[in-house]
N, C-alpha and C positions, 0 to 999 in steps of 0.2 A: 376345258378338258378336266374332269377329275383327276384328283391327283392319289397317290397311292395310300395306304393306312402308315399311322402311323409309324407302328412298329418296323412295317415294312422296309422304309425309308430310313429307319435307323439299324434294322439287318443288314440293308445294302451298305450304309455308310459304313459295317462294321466290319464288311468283308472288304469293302474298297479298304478302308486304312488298314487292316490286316493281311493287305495285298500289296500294298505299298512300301510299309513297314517291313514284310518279307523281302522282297526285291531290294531296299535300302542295304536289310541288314546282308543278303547275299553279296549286293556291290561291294559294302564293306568290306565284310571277309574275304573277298576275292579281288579285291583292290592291292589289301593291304598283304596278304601271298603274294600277289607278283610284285608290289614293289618290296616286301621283303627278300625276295627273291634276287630282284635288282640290286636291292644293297650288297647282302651277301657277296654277290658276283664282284661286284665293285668292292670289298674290302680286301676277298680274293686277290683281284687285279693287282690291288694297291701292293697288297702283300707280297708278291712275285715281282711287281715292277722295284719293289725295295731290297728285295733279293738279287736282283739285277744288277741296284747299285752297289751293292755292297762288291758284287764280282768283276765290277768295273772300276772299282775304285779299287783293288788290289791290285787290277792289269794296271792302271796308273801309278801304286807303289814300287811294283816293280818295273816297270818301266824307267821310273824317276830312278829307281838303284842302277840299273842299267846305264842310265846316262852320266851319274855320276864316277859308272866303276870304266867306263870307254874313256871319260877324259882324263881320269890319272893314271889310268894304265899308259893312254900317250904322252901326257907331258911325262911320266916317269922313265916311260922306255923309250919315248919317241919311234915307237913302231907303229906305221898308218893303218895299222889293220884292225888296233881299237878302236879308229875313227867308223869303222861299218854299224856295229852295235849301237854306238852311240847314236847313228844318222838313222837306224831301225827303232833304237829306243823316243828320240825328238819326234817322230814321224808318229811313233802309237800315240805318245803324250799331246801330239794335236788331232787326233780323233778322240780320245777320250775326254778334252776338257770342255767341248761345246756339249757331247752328249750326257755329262753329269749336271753341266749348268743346265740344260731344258729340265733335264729328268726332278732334280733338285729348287731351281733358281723359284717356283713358284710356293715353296713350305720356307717358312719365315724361318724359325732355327738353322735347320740343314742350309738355307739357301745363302743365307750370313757365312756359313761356316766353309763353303765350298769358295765362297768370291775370297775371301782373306785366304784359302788354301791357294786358289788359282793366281793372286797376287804374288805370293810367296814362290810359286811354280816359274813365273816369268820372270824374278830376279833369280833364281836357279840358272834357269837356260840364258838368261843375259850373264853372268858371270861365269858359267861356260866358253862361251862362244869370247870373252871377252882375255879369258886363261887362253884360248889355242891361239887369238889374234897375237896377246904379247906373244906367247911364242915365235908364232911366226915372223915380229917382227924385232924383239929384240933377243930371241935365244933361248935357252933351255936353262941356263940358271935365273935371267930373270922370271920362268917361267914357274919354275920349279919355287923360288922366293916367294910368289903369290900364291902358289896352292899349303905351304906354309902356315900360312895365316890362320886365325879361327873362323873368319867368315862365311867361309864355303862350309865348315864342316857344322857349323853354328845354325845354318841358314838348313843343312838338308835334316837337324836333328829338329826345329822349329816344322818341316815339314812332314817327320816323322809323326810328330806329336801331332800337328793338326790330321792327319789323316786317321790316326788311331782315335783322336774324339771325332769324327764324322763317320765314321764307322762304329762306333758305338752307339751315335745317334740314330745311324740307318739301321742298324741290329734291333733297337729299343723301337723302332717303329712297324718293322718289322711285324714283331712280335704282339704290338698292339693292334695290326690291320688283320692279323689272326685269330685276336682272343676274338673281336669285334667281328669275324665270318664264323666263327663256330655258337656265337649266341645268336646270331642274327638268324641261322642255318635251326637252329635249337627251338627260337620264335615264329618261326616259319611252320615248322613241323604240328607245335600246339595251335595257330590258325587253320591249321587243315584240318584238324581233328575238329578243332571248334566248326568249323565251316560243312563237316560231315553230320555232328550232332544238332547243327540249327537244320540242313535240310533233313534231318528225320522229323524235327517236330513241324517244321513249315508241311511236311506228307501229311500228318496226324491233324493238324490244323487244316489244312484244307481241304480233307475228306469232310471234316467237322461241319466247315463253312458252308459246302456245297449240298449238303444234307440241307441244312437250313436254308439255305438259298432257293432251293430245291421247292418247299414250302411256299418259302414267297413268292414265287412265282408263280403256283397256283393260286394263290386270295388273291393276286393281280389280274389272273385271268378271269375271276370270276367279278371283278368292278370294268373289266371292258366294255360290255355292254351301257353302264351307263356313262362312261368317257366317251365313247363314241356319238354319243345323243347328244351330250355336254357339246362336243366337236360341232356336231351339227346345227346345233342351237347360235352358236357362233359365227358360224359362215355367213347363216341366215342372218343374223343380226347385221353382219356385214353388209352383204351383198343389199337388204334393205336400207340400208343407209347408204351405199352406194346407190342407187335407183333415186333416193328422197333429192340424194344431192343433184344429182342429172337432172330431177324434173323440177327443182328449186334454182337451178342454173340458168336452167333456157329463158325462163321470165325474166329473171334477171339481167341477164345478157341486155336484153330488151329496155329493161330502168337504164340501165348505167350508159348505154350506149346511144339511144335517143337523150337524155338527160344532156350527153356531150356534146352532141349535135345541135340541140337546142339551145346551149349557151353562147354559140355566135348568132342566134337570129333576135335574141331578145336585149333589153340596154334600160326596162325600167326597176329601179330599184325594187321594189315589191315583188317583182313577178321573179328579181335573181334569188331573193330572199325563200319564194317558193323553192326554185329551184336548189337550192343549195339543203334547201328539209329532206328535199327526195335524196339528192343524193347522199346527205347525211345517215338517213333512214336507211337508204340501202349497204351505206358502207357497215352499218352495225352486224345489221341481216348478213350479211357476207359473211364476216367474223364471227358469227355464231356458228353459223354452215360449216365453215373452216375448223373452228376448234369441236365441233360435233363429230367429225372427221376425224382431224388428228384425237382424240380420245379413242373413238371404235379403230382405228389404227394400231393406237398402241396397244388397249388393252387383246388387239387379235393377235398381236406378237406379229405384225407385217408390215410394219412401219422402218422403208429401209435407209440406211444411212449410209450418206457417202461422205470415208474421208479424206477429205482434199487439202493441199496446201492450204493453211488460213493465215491470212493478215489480221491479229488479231487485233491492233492498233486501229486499223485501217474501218474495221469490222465494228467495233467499239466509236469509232470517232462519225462513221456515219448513223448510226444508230443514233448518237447524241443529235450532227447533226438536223438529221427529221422531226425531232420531238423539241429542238432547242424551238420553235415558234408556239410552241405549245406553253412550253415553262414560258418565254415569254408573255403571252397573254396574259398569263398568270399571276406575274413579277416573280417567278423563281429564278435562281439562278440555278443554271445545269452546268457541274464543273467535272471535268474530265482529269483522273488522275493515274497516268501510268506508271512505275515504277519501271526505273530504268536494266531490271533485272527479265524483265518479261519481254520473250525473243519474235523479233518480228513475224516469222513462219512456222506455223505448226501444222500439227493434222490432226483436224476433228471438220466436223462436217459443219459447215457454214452457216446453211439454212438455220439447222436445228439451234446453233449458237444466237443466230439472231433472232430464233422466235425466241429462246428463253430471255433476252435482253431486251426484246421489243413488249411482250408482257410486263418483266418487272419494273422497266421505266414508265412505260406507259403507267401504271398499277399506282408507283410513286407519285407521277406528275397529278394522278387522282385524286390522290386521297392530301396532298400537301397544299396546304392553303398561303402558308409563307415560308420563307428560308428557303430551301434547296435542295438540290437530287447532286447525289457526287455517284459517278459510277469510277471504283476503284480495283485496278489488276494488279497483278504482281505474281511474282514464278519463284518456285525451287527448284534446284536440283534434284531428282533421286535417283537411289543405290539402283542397280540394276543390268547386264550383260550392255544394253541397249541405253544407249545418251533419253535418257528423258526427263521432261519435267512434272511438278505439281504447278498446277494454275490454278490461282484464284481471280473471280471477281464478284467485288461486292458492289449492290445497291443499296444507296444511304439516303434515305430521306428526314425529313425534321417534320413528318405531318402528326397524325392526329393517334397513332400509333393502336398496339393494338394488345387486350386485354390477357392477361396469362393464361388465362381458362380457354380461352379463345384460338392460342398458339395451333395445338393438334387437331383443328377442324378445319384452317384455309386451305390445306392441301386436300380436302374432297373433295369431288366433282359435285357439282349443282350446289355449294356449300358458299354461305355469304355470312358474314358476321353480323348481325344483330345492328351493333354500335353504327355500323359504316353502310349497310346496302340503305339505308334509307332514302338520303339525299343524294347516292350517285348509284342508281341500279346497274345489275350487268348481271353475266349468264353463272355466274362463279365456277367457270370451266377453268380460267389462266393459269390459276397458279396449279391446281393441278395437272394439268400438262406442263405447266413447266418444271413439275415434281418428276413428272415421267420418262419426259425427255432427258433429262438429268440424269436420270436412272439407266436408261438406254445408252447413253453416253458413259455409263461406269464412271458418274461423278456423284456427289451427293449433296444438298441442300440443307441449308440451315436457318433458323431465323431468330432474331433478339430483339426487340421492341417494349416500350414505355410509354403507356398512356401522356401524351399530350406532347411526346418529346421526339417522337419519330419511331422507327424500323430501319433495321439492316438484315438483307437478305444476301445471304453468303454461297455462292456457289463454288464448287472445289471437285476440278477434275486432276485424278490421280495417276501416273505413269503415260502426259500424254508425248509421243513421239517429235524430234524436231520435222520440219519440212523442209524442202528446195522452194526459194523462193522463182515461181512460172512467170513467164512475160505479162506483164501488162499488157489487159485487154482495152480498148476505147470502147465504151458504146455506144452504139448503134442508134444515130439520131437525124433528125431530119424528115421532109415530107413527102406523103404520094406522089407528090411532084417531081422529089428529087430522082425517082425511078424513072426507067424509059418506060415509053407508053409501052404496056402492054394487052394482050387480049385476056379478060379475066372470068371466071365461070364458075359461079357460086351455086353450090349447091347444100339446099337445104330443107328440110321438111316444115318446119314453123315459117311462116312469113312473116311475123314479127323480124324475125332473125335476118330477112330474105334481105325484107326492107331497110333495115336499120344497115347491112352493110351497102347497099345501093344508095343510102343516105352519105355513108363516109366515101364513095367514090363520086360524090357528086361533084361535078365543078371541078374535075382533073379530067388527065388527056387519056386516060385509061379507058377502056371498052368493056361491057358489063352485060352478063348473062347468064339468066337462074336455069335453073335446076329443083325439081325437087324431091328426089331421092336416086338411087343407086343407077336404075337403071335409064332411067331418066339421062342423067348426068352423061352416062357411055352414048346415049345417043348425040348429044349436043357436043361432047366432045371430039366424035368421028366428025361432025356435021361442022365445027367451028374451029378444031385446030387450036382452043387456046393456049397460052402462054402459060399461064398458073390458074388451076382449078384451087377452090376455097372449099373444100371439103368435110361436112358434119359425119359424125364417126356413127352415131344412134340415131336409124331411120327404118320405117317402115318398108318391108319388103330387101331391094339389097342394100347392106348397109355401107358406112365406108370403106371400110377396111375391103369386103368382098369387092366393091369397085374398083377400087387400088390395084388390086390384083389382076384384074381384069384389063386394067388401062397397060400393066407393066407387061401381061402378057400378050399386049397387041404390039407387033412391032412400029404401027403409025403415033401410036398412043405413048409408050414410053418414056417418051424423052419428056413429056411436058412435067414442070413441076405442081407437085401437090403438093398442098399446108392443112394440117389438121388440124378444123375450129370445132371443138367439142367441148361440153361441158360435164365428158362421163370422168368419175373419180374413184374409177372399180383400184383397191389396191394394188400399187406394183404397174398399171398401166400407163402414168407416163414416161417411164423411161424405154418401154416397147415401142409408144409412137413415137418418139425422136427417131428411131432406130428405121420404121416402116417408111414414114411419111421424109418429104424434104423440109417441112418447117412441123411446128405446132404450135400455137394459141390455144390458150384455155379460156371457155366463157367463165363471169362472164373479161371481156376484156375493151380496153381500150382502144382509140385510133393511135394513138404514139406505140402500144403493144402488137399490132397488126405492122404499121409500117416497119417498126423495126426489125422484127422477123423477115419482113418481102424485103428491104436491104439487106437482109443477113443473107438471104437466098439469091437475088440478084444484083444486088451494088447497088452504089448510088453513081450517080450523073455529074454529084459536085466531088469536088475533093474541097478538103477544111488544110486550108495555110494556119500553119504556127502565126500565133501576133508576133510583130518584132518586141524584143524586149529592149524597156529602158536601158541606157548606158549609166551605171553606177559607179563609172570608173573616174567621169571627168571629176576635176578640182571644181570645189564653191569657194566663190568672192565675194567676200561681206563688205558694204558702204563700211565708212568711218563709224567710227563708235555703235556697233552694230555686235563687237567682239563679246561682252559683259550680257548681255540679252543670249547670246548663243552658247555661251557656258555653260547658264541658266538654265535653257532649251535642256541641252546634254544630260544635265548632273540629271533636271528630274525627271527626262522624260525614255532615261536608260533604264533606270527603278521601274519605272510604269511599263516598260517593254518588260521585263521579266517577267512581272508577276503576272503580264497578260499571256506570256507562256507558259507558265507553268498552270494559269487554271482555266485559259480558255472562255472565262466567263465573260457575258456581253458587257454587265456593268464594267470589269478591269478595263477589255476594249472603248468603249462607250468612255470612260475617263481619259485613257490613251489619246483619241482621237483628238478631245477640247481640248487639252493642253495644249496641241500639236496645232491644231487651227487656232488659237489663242495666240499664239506665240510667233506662227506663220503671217498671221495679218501684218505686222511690225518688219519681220525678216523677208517675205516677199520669192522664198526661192520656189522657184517653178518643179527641181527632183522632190523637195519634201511635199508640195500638193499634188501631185501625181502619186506619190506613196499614199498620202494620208486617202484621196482619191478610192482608189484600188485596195485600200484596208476598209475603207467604210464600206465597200460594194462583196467585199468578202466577208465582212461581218454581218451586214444585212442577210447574205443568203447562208450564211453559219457553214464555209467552206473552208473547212479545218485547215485543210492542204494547202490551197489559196493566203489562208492567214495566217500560217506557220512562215510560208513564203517571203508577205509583205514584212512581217515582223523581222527576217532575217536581213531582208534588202533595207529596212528603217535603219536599224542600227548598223549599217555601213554606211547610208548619208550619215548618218549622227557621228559618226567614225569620221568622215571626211569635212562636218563641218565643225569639229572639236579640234582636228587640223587648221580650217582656216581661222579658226579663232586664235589660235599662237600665235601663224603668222602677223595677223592682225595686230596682237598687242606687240609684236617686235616691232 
C-alpha cells in the first residue's frame, strides 16, 4: 500500500503532538486545581481542628481550676457540697484528656507537650483524691497540714505554665494552617486563569490545525487510487504464492511419504545412500517453500502471532538439543549458557522464537569450521506499571566471520555474502526473516563479527510480559497399532496422495477406503459408515470444507470424525481448520505426524507405566582398602560434574563419563554403573532434562560414597 507524502505524515504527526500536548497540558492545569483545591480544604481543616483545640484545652484549664477550687473549699470548710463540682470537674478532665491526646498526640511538638501536660494532670488528681483520703482518715487538721505544703500549689502553677506554652503552640499553628489556605486559595485562583487562557489558545490552535489537516486529507485522497492498486498487487502476490505452495505440496507429500515407506523395505547400503539424497533433497526444498512463505507472510503484514506462556529454557535447550548431532559431526562444541536472572515463563510466541533460534544456529553450525556455537540468555528487569522484563539471547560462533562492508547486506532477502555462499550455497532468505520476525515481535537485532574470529548475533526483546507456568503436555506417541481398529475413508484427488496413505495403513488392523473428491466421499460415507474420514481441503468440484458441511449437516453423518490432510497455506488458514475439522495434518507430512493426531483424536490402546526409579537412598560398602581410590573418585569427579553443568557440552560429559568408568572398573558398585549407564544414553540422544537429572542423582551417589569412605578409614 502506498504510504502517504511526506509532508503529510509530518502534518499529522504535528497535529497528533499538538493534540497531545493540549490534553497534557489541560490534565495539568486541572489536576493541579483540584488538588490545590484539596490542599486548601485541608489547611482549612487543619486550621479549625486547632481552633478546636485550643477551646478544649481552656475547657480543660478550667476544669483543672474547678477541681482544685472543690478540694480546698472541702478540706477547709469540710462542707460535702464542694465535693459535686469537683466530681463534675474529674469527670470533664477525663473526656477532655483522650480527645487532646488523639487530636494532638500525632504533631511531634504539641504531642510531647500534651503527654508531660497529661502526666502532670494525673499527679494532680492523685494528690487530690489522696488530701480527701487523709481526711477521711486521719482528720481535718491532718488534712488541712497537707494542703499547707507547696506541692500542690507548685504542681497546679507547673500545670498552669504547661498549658499556657501548648496553647500558644496551638495558636502559632493555628495561624500557619491559615496563612498556608489563603496562599493555596490565591494559587488556585492564578491556575484557573491560566487554565482559561491555555484553552483560548488550544481554540486558535486547533482551528489552525484542522485547516491544515483539512488539506491533507485531500492529497491523501487523491494517492488512493494508487494504494489501492499497491493493495491489490499484494494480495495477488499472496494469494499466488499461496497456490505455488499448494501445488509444490502435493508432490511433495508424495517424496517424503513414499521415501518413509521405502526405508523399511530396502537394507543395501547404496540404495539407503540414494535414499537419504531424496530425502535430503527434499528436506532443503521444503525449507525454501517455508521461508518463501513466511517472507510474503510478513512482508503482507498477516503473519499472526500467538503469545503463549514460553519455557524459554526449555525452548532454548531443545533447539540446542536437535542441532547438538550436527555440531557433533562437525567436532564443535554447542554450549548452552543460561543466566540465572532469566525467568522460566514468559509470553512471546513460541514457534516464532524458535524459528529465529533454529536459523541462527543452524546459520553458525554452517559457517564454523572449529571451536563452537554458545547460545547465550539472560533478562532484565524494566520500569513499567506492568512486572516485565528485557530478554536477551545471543548466538556466538568462532567461524569464519564476516567482512564490515558486508554487515548491512545479510539481512536482505535473496542476499548472500560473496566470501561465504560459495562453499555452502543456500536461499539467503534466514537471516532476513529472522530480521523480520524480530521485528514483529517488537525486539531488534544486532550483529558483531571479525574476519577469521567469529560472529555474534544479538537478539533483544524489550518489555516482554512474565507468564503462568501451564501443565505439562506428554506427547503423543506410539503406532497405528496402538489405536482400535477403526473404519477409515481417505479422500483425495491426486493418487499419489491416495496411495502413499494406503501405503502407511498397510499391515495394520485398520480398514481403508478412497475417495476422490467431495462428492464422491458423501457417497462412500452414507454407504460405509466410517470411523474417521482423512479428508483433502483443495479438490475439484466439492471441495473439503463444503463436504464437511454436508457430513455435519446429516444427522447419520455427524458424529464420524474428520482430519484435515491438506497442503493449502492461504494466510490465517490453519488456525480456521483446527477450529472446522477434528484433527489436521499438513502435507507434506509424516507417519509419526498422522498417528499422532489419530491418538490425539481417538486414544491410544496402551497406556505408558512410569519406569521404577533407582533407590539412591541405600548406603554403599567399599571392600578394605577401597577407601583412598573413592576419595579420589569424589574430589575429581565432583569438579567434572560441575562443569558438565554449567556448559552442557558433549566433550565436559564425554570426560565425565571415562573418569567414572575408569575408576568403576577397580570399585565395582552396581548404583554408580547404572548412573554412568543412563548419563551415557542421555548424552548420546542430547536429552538436556534427562542429563540435568543423571548429573543430580551422580552427585548423591558421590555424596553417599564420600560417606562410606569415612566410615571406611574409621
Amino acid at each position: 500500500m502506498s504510504r502517504s507524502p511526506l509532508h503529510v505524515r509530518r502534518l499529522r504527526i504535528f497535529f497528533y503532538m499538538l493534540l497531545v500536548l493540549t490534553v497534557m497540558a489541560v490534565v495539568f492545569v486541572a489536576y493541579s486545581t483540584i488538588a490545590l483545591g484539596a490542599r486548601g480544604r485541608d489547611e482549612m481543616r487543619n486550621s479549625r481542628q486547632a481552633q478546636s483545640n485550643q477551646v478544649e484545652l481552656m475547657y480543660l484549664a478550667r476544669a483543672l481550676l474547678d477541681a482544685e477550687t472543690g478540694q480546698r473549699g472541702y478540706l477547709l470548710s469540710d462542707d460535702v457540697a464542694y465535693l459535686e463540682p469537683l466530681s463534675l470537674a474529674r469527670t470533664e478532665i477525663q473526656r477532655l484528656r483522650p480527645l487532646l491526646e488523639s487530636a494532638l498526640g500525632t504533631q511531634a511538638k504539641p504531642g510531647l507537650m500534651m503527654r508531660k501536660l497529661d502526666a502532670l494532670i494525673v499527679l494532680m488528681l492523685e494528690n487530690i483524691d489522696e488530701s480527701i483520703d487523709l481526711k477521711h482518715r486521719k482528720g481535718m487538721p491532718a488534712a488541712l497540714e497537707f494542703v499547707k505544703t507547696d506541692f500542690g500549689k507548685s504542681l497546679m502553677d507547673e500545670i498552669r505554665k504547661s498549658i499556657a506554652s501548648l496553647s500558644t503552640e496551638i495558636l502559632e499553628e493555628s495561624r500557619v494552617y491559615t496563612e498556608r489556605a489563603l496562599e493555596t486559595s490565591s494559587f488556585r485562583d492564578r491556575m484557573i486563569a491560566l487554565l482559561a487562557i491555555i484553552g483560548f489558545a488550544i481554540g486558535m490552535l486547533a482551528v489552525w490545525a484542522m485547516r491544515l489537516n483539512l488539506k491533507a486529507m485531500l492529497k491523501e485522497d487523491e494517492m488512493r487510487l494508487e494504494a489501492e492498486q499497491a493493495g491489490r498487487e499484494s494480495l495477488e502476490k499472496s494469494a499466488f504464492l499461496a497456490n505455488m505452495s499448494h501445488e509444490i505440496r502435493t508432490p511433495m507429500n508424495a517424496i517424503f511419504g513414499f521415501t518413509q515407506l521405502l526405508e523399511s523395505h530396502i537394507s543395501g547400503e547404496r540404495e539407503r545412500f540414494y535414499l537419504a539424497a531424496i530425502k535430503s533433497s527434499g528436506d532443503a526444498l521444503l525449507c525454501l517453500i517455508n521461508d518463501i512463505l513466511d517472507l510474503s507472510k510478513i512482508e503482507a503484514g498477516q503473519l499472526k502471532l500467538v503469545r503463549a506462556p514460553t519455557d524459554l529454557r526449555e525452548l532454548i535447550s531443545t533447539v540446542a538439543k536437535i542441532f547438538s548431532q550436527m555440531a557433533m559431526q562437525k567436532g564443535l562444541k554447542l554450549i548452552i549458557d543460561l543466566d540465572r536472572s532469566l525467568p522460566r515463563v514468559v509470553k512471546l510466541d513460541p514457534s516464532r522464537v524458535r524459528q529465529i533460534l533454529f536459523n541462527l544456529v543452524g546459520n553458525a553450525i554452517k559457517y564454523t569450521d572449529r571451536g563452537g556455537i554458545t547460545i547465550r540468555a539472560w533478562s532484565q528487569w524494566t520500569e513499567g506499571e506492568q512486572p516485565s522484563i528485557r530478554c536477551v539471547i545471543e548466538v556466538i560462533d568462532t567461524g569464519i566471520g564476516i567482512a564490515d562492508e558486508h554487515l548491512g547486506a545479510i539481512f536482505q532477502p535473496f542476499t548472500q555474502i560473496p566470501d561465504r555462499d560459495l562453499p555452502r550455497p543456500g536461499t539467503g532468505l534466514g537471516l532476513s526473516i529472522v530480521k523480520r520476525l524480530v521485528e514483529v515481535l517488537d525486539g531488534s537485532i544486532e550483529v558483531s563479527s571479525h574476519i577469521g574470529r567469529g560472529s555474534t548475533f544479538r537478539v533483544q526483546f524489550d518489555h516482554v510480559e512474565l507468564g503462568a507456568a501451564e501443565p505439562e503436555q506428554v506427547p503423543l506417541r506410539g503406532s497405528l497399532q496402538d489405536i482400535a481398529a477403526l473404519s477409515v475413508l481417505i479422500v483425495d484427488d491426486v493418487e499419489l496422495n491416495r496411495e502413499l496413505l494406503l501405503g502407511m495403513f498397510e499391515s495394520t488392523h485398520h480398514r481403508v477406503a478412497l475417495a476422490v473428491n467431495g462428492e464422491h466421499a458423501l457417497e462412500r460415507a452414507r454407504e460405509l459408515k466410517p470411523d474417521l474420514v482423512l479428508m483433502d481441503i483443495r479438490m475439484p468440484g466439492m471441495d473439503g470444507r463444503t463436504a464437511l458441511r454436508e457430513m455435519r449437516a446429516d444427522s447419520a453423518l455427524k458424529e464420524i470424525k474428520v482430519i484435515a490432510v491438506t497442503a493449502s497455506s492461504v494466510v490465517g488458514e490453519e488456525p480456521n481448520l483446527r477450529r472446522e475439522f477434528d484433527g489436521y495434518v499438513r502435507k507434506p507430512f509424516t507417519l509419526e505426524a498422522l498417528t499422532a493426531e489419530m491418538i490425539r483424536v481417538f486414544g491410544s490402546t496402551l497406556v505408558d507405566l512410569p519406569a521404577p526409579s533407582a533407590d539412591v537412598h541405600l548406603p554403599i560398602v567399599l571392600l578394605p582398602g577401597q577407601a583412598p581410590m573413592a576419595r579420589a573418585l569424589v574430589s575429581s569427579a565432583e569438579l567434572l560434574i560441575d562443569n558438565a553443568r554449567a556448559s552442557m557440552s558433549t566433550s565436559d560429559l564425554a570426560g565425565l563419563l571415562e573418569q567414572l568408568e575408569s575408576v568403576n572398573a577397580t570399585l565395582n558398585l552396581n548404583c554408580l554403573t547404572d548412573s554412568v549407564r543412563r548419563l551415557r544414553e542421555a548424552t548420546q540422544s542430547f536429552d538436556l532434562g534427562a542429563i540435568a537429572t543423571e548429573l543430580d542423582q551422580m552427585q548423591r551417589i558421590l555424596e553417599r560414597l564420600s560417606e562410606a569412605a569415612v566410615e571406611e578409614a574409621i
